[in-house]
N, CA and C atoms as an extended XYZ file, in Angstrom:
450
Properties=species:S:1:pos:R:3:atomname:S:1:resname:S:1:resid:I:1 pbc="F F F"
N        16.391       18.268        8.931 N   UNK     1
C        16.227       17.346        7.813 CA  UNK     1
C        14.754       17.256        7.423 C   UNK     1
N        14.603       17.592        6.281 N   UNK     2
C        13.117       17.266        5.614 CA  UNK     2
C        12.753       15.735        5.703 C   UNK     2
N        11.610       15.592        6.414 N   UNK     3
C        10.572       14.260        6.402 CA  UNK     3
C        10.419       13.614        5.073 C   UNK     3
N        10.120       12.705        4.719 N   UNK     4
C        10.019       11.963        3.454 CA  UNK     4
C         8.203       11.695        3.496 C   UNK     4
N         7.918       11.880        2.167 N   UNK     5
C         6.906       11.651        1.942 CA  UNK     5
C         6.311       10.034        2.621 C   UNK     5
N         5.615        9.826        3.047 N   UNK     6
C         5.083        8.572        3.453 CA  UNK     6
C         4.403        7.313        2.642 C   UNK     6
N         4.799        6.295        2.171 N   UNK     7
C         3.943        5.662        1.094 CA  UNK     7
C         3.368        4.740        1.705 C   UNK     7
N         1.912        4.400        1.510 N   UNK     8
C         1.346        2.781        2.335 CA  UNK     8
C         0.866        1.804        1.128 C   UNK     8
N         1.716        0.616        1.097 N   UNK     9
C         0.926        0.168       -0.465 CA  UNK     9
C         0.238       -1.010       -0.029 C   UNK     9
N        -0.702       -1.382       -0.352 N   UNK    10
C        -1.808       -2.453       -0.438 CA  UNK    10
C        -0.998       -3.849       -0.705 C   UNK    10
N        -1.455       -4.861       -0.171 N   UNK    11
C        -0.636       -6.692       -0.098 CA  UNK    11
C        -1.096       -6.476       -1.846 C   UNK    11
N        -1.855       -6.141       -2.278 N   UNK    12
C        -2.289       -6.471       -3.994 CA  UNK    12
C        -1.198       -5.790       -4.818 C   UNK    12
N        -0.346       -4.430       -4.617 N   UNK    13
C         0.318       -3.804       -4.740 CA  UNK    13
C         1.946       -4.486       -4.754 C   UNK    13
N         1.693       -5.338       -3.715 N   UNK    14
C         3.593       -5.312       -3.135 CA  UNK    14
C         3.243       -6.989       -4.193 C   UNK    14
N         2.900       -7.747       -4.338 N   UNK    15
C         2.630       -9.002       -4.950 CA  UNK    15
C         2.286       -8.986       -6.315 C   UNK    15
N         1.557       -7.413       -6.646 N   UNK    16
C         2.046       -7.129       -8.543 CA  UNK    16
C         3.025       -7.828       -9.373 C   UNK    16
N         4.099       -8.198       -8.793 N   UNK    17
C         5.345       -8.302       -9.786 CA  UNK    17
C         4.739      -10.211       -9.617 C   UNK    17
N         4.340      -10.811       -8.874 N   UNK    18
C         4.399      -12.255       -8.985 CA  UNK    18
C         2.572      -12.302      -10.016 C   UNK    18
N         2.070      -11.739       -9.765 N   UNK    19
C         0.968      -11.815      -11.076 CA  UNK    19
C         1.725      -12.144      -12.715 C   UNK    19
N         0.806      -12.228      -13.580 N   UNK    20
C         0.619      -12.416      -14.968 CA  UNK    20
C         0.692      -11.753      -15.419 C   UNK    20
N         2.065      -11.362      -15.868 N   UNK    21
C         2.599      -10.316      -16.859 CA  UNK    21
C         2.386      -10.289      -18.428 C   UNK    21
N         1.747      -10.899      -18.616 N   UNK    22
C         1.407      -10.700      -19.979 CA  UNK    22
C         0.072       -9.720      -20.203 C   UNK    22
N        -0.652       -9.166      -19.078 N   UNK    23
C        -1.345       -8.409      -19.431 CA  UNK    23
C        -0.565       -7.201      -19.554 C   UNK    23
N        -1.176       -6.254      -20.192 N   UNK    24
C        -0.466       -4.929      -20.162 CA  UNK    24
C        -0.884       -4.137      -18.849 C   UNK    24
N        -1.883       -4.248      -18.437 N   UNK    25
C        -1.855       -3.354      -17.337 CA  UNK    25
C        -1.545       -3.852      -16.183 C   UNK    25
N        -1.400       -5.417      -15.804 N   UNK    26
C        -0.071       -5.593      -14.814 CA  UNK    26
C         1.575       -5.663      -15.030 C   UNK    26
N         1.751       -5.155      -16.208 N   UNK    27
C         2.808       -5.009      -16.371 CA  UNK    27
C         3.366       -3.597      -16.244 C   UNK    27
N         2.502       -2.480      -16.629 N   UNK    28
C         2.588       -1.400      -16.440 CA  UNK    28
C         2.513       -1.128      -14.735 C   UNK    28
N         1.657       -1.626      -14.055 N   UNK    29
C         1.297       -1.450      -12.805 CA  UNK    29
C         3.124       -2.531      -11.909 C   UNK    29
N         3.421       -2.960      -12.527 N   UNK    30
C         4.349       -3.747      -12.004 CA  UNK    30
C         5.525       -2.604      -12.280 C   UNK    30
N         5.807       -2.621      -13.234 N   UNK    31
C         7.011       -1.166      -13.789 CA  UNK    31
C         6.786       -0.551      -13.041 C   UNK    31
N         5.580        0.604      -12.412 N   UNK    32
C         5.364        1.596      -11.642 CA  UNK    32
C         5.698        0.959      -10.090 C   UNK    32
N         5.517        0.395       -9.995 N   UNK    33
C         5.606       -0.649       -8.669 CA  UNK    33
C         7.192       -0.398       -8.376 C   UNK    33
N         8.056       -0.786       -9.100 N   UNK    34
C         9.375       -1.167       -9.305 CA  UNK    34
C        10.027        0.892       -9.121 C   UNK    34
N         9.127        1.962      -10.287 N   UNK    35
C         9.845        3.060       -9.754 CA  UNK    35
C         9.557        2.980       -8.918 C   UNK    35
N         8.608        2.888       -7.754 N   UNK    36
C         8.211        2.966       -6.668 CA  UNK    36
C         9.504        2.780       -5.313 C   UNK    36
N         9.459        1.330       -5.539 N   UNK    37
C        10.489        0.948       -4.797 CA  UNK    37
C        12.160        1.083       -4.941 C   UNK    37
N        12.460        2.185       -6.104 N   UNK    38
C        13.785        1.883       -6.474 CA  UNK    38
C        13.488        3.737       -5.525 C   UNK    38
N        12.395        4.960       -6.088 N   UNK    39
C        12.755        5.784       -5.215 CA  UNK    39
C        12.389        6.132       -3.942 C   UNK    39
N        11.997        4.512       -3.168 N   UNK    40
C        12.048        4.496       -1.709 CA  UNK    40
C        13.418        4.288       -1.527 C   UNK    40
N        14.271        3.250       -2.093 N   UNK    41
C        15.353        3.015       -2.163 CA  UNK    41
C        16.276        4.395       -2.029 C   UNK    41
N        16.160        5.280       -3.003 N   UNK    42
C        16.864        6.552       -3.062 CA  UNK    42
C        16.471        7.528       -2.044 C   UNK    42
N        15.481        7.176       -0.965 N   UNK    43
C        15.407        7.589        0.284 CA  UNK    43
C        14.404        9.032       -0.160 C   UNK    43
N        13.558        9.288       -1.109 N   UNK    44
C        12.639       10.430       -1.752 CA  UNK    44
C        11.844       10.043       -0.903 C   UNK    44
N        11.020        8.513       -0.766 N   UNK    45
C         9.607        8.324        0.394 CA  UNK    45
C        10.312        7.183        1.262 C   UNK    45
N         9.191        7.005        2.124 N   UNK    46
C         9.230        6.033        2.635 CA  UNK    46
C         8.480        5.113        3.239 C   UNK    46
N         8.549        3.997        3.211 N   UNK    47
C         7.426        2.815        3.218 CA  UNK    47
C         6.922        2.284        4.127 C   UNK    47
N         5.569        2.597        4.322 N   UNK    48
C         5.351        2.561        6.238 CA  UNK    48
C         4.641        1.158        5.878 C   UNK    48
N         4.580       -0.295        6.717 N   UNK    49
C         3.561       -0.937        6.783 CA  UNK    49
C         3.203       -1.357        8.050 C   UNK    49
N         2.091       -2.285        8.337 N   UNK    50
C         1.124       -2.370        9.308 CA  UNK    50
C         1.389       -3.764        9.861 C   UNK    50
N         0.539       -4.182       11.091 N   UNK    51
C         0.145       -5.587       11.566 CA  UNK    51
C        -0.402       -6.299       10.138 C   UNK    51
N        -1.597       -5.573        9.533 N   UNK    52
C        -2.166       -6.028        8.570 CA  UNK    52
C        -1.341       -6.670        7.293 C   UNK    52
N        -0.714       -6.053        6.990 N   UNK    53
C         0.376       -6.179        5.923 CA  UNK    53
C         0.835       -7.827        6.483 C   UNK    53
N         1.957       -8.151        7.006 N   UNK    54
C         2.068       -9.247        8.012 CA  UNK    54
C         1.267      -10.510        7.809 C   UNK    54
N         0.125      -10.292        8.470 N   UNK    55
C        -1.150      -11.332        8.104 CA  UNK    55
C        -1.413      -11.451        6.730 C   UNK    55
N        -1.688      -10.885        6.457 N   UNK    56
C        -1.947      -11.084        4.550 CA  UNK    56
C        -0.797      -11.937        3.945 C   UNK    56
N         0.139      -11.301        4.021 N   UNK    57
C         1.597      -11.968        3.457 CA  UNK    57
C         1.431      -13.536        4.301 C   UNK    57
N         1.321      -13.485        5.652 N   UNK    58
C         2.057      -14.751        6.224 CA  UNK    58
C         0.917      -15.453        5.328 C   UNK    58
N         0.044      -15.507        4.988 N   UNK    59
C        -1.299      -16.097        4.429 CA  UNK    59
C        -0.840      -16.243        3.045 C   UNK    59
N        -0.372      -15.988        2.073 N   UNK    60
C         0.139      -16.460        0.988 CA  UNK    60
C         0.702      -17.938        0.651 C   UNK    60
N         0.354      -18.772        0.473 N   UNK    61
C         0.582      -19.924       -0.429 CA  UNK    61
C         1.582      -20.537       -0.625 C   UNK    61
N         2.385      -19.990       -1.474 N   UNK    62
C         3.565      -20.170       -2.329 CA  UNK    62
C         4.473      -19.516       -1.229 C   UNK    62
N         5.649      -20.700       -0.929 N   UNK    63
C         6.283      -19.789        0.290 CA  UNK    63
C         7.191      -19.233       -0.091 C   UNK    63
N         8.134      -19.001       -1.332 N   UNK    64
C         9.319      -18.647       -2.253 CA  UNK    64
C         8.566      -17.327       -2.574 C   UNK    64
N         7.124      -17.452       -2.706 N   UNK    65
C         6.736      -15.552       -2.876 CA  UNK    65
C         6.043      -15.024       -1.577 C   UNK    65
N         5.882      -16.004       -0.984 N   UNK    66
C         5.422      -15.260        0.613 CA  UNK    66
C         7.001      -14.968        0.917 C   UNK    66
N         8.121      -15.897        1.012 N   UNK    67
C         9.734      -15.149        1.092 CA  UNK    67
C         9.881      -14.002        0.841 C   UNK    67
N         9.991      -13.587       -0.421 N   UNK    68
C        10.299      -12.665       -0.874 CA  UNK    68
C         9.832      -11.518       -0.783 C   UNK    68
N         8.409      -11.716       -0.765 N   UNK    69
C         7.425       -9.925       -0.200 CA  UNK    69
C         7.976       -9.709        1.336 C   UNK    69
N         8.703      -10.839        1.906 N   UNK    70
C         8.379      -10.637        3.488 CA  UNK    70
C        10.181       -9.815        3.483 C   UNK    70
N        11.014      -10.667        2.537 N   UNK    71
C        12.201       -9.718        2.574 CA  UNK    71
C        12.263       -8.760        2.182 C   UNK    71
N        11.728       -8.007        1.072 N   UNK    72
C        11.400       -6.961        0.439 CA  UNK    72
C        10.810       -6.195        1.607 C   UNK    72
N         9.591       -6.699        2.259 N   UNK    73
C         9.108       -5.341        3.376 CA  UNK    73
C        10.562       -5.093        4.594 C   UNK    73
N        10.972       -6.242        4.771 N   UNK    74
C        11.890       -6.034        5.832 CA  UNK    74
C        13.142       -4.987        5.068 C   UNK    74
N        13.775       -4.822        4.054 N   UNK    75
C        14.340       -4.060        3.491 CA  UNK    75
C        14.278       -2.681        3.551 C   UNK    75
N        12.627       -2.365        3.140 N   UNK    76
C        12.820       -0.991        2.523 CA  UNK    76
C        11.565       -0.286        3.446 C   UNK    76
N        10.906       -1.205        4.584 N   UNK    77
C         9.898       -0.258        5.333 CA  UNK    77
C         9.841        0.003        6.709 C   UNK    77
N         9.036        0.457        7.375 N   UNK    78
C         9.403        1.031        8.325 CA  UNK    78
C         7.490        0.791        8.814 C   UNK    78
N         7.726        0.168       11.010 N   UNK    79
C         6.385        0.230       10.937 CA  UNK    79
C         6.164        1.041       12.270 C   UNK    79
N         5.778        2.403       12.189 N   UNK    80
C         5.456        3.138       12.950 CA  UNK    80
C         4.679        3.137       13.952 C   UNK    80
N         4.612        3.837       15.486 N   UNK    81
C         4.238        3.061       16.553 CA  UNK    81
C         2.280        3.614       16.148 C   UNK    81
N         1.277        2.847       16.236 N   UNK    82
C        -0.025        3.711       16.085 CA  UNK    82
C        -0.490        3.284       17.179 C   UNK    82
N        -1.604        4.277       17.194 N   UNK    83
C        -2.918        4.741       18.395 CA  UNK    83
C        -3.921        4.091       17.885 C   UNK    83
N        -3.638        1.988       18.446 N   UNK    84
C        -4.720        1.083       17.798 CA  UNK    84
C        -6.122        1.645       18.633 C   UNK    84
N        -6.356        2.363       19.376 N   UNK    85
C        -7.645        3.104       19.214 CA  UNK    85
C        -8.235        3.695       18.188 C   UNK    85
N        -7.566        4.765       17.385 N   UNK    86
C        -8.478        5.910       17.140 CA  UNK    86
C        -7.951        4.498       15.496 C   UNK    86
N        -7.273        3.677       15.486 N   UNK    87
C        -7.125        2.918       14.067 CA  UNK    87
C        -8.502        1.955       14.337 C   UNK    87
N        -8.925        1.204       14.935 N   UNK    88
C       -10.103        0.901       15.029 CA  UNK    88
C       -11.434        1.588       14.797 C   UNK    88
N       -11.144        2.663       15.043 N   UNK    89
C       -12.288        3.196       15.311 CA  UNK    89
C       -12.515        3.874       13.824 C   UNK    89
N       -11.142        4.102       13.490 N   UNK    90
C       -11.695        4.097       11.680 CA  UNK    90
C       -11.306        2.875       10.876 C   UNK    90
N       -11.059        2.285       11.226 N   UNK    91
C       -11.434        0.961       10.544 CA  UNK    91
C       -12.650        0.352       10.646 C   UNK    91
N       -13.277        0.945       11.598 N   UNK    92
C       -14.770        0.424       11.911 CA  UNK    92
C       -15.699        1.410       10.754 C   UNK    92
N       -15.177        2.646       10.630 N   UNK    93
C       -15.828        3.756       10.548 CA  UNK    93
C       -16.013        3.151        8.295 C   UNK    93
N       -14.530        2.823        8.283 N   UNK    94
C       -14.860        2.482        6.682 CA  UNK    94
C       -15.370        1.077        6.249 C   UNK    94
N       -15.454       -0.036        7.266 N   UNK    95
C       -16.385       -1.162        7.228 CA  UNK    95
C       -17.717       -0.728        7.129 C   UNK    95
N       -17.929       -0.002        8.033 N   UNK    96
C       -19.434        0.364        7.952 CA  UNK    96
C       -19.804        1.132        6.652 C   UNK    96
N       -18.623        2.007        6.078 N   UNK    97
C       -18.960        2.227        4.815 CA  UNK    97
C       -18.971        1.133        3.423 C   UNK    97
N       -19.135        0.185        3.682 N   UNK    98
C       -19.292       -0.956        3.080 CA  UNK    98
C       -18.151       -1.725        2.544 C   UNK    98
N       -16.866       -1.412        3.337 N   UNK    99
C       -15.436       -1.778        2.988 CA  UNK    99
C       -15.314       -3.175        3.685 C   UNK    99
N       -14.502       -4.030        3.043 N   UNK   100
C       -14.427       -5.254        3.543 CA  UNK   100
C       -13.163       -5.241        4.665 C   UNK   100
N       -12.833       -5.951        5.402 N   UNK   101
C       -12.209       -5.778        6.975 CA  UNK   101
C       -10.995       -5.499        6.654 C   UNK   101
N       -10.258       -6.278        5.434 N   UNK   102
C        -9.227       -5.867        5.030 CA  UNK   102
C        -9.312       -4.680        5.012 C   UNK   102
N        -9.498       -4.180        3.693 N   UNK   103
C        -9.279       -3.003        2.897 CA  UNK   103
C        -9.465       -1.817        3.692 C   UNK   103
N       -10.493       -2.157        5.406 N   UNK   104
C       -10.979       -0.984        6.182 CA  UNK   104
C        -9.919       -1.237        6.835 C   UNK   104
N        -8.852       -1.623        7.105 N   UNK   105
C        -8.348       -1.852        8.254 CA  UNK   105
C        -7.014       -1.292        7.880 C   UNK   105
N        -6.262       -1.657        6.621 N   UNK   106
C        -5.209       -1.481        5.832 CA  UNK   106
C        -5.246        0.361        5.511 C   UNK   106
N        -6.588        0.307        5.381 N   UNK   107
C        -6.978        2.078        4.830 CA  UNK   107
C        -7.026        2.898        6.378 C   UNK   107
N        -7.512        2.053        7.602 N   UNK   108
C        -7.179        3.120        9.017 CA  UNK   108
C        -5.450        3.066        9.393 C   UNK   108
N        -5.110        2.099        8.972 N   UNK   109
C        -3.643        2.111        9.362 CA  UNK   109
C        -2.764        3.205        8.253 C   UNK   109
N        -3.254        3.086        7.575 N   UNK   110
C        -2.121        4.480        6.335 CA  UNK   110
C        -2.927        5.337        6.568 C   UNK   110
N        -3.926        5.912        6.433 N   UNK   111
C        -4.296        7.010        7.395 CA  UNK   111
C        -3.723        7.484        8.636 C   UNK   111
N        -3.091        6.888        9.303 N   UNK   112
C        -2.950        7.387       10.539 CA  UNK   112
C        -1.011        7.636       10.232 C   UNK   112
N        -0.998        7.057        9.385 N   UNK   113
C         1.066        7.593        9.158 CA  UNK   113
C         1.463        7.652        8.200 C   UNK   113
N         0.583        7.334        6.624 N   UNK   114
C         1.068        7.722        5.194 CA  UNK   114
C         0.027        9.184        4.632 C   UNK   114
N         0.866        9.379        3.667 N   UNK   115
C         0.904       10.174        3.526 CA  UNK   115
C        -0.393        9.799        1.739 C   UNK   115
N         0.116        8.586        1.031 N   UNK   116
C        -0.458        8.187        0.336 CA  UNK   116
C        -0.678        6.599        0.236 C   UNK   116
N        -1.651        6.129        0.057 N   UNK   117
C        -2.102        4.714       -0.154 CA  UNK   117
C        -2.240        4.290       -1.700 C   UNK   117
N        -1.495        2.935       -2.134 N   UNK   118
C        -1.329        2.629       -3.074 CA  UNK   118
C        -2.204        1.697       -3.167 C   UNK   118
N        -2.648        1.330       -4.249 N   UNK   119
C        -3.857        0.226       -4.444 CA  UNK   119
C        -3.627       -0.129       -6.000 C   UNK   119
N        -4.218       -1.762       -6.587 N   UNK   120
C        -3.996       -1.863       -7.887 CA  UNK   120
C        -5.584       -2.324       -7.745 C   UNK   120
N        -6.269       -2.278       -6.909 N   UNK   121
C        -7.769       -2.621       -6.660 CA  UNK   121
C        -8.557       -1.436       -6.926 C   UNK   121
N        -8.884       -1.172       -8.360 N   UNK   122
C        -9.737       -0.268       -8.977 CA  UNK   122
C       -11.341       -0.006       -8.392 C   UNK   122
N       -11.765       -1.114       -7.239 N   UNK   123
C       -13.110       -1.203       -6.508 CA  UNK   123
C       -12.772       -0.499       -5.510 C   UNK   123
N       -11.579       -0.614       -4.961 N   UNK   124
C       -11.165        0.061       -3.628 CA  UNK   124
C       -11.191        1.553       -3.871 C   UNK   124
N       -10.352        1.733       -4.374 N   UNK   125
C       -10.005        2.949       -5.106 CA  UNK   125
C       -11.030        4.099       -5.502 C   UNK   125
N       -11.979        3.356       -5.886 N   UNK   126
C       -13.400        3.996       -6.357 CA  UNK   126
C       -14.105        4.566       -5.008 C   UNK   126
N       -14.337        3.287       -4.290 N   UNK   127
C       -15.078        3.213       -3.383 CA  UNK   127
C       -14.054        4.686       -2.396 C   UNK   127
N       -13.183        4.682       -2.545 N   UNK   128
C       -11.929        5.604       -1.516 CA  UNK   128
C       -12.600        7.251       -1.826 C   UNK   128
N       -12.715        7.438       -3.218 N   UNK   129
C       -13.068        8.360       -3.594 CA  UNK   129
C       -14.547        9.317       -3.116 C   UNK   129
N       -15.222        8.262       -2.123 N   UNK   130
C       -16.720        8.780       -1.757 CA  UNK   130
C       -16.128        8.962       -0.185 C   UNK   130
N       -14.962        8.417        0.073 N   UNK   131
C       -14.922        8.928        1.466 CA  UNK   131
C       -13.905        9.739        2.424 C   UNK   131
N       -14.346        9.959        3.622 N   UNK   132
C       -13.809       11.270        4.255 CA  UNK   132
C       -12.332       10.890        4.668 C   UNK   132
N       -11.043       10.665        3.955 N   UNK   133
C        -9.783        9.731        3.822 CA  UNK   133
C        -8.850       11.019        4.090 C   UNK   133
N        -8.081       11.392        5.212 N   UNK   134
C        -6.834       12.528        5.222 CA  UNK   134
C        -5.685       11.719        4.662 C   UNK   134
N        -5.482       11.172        3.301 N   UNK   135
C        -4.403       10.806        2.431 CA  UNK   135
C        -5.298       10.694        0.684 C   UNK   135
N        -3.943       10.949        0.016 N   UNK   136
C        -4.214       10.783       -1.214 CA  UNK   136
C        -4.134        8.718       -1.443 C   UNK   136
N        -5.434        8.719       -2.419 N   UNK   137
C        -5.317        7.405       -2.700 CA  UNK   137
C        -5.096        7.025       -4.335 C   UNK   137
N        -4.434        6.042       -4.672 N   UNK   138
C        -3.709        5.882       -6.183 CA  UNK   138
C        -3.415        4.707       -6.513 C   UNK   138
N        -3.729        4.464       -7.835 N   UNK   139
C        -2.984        3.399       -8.005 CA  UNK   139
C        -1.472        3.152       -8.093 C   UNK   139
N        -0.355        2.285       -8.329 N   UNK   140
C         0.666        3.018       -8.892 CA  UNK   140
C         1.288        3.317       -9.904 C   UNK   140
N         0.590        3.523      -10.970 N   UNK   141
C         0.996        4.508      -12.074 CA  UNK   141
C         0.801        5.514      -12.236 C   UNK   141
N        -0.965        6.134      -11.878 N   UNK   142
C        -0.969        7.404      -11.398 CA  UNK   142
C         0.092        7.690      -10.221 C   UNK   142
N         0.344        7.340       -9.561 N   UNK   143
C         1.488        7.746       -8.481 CA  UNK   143
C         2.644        8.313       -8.755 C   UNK   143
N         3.234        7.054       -9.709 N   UNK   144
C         4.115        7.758      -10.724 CA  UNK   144
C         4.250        8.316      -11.414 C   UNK   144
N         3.151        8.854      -12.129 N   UNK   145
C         2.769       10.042      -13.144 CA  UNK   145
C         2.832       10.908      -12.309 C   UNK   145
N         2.045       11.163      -11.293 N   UNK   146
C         2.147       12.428      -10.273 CA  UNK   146
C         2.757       13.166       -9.158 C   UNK   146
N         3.880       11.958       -9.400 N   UNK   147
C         5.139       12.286       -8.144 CA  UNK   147
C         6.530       12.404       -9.471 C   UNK   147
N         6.266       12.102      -11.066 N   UNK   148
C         7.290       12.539      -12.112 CA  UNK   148
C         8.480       11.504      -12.035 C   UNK   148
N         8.230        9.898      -11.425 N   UNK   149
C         9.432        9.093      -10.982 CA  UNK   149
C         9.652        8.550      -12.432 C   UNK   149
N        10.948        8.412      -12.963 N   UNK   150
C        11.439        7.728      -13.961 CA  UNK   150
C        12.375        6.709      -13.541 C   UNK   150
């Protein structure tokens, strides 16, 4: 049986759809969000998340949308066993590249079992682009432009 592509998406990512849809580009980023999860659903990828993921969510506010991201991950992801060594040690490695603890920590954990990291954080993203990362990083519309999901 062929492996499924691996997807890791960012707490900014999975919480798209409870933002302010009246902009156009969280609405677009929300649509892409949605193919996202309809062809994890159809079993094409699949959705790895972290300890990190977890903390972020339990930290949400509003507990009817902290609910719902937390049923949604329990649904459709999967959290693979990692080597919290060598994940520290690049999570250290992209703090020091001036990444904030989150974003270094979230970025050593999909490194180490996705295949691609999703982000709607255009600073992250940027910043991803100067460094030494074994995964593709995206927002998710490019994602969906470049994986052809309708």
């Amino acid at each position: 049986m062929k492996s499924l592509k691996k997807i890791y998406c960012d707490v900014c990512t999975l919480y798209r759809p409870f933002d302010d849809q009246d902009m156009m580009r969280i609405r677009l980023e929300t649509d892409a969000f949605y193919l996202i999860l309809q062809a994890i659903q159809n079993r094409t990828y699949e959705m790895i998340i972290s300890p990190v993921h977890l903390a972020e969510i339990n930290a949400i506010e509003d507990v009817k949308e902290r609910y719902e991201v937390l049923v949604l991950l329990k649904k459709v992801s999967s959290s693979p066993q990692y080597n919290l060594p060598r994940i520290r040690e690049r999570a250290e490695y992209f703090y020091n590249k001036k990444l904030g603890v989150a974003d270094a920590t979230h970025l050593a954990f999909a490194e180490a079992a996705a295949d691609f990291f999703i982000s709607c954080d255009d600073k992250l993203i940027r910043k991803c682009k100067n460094l030494d990362i074994n995964m593709t990083v995206m927002n998710p519309v490019q994602f969906t432009v470049k994986e052809d999901l309708k």
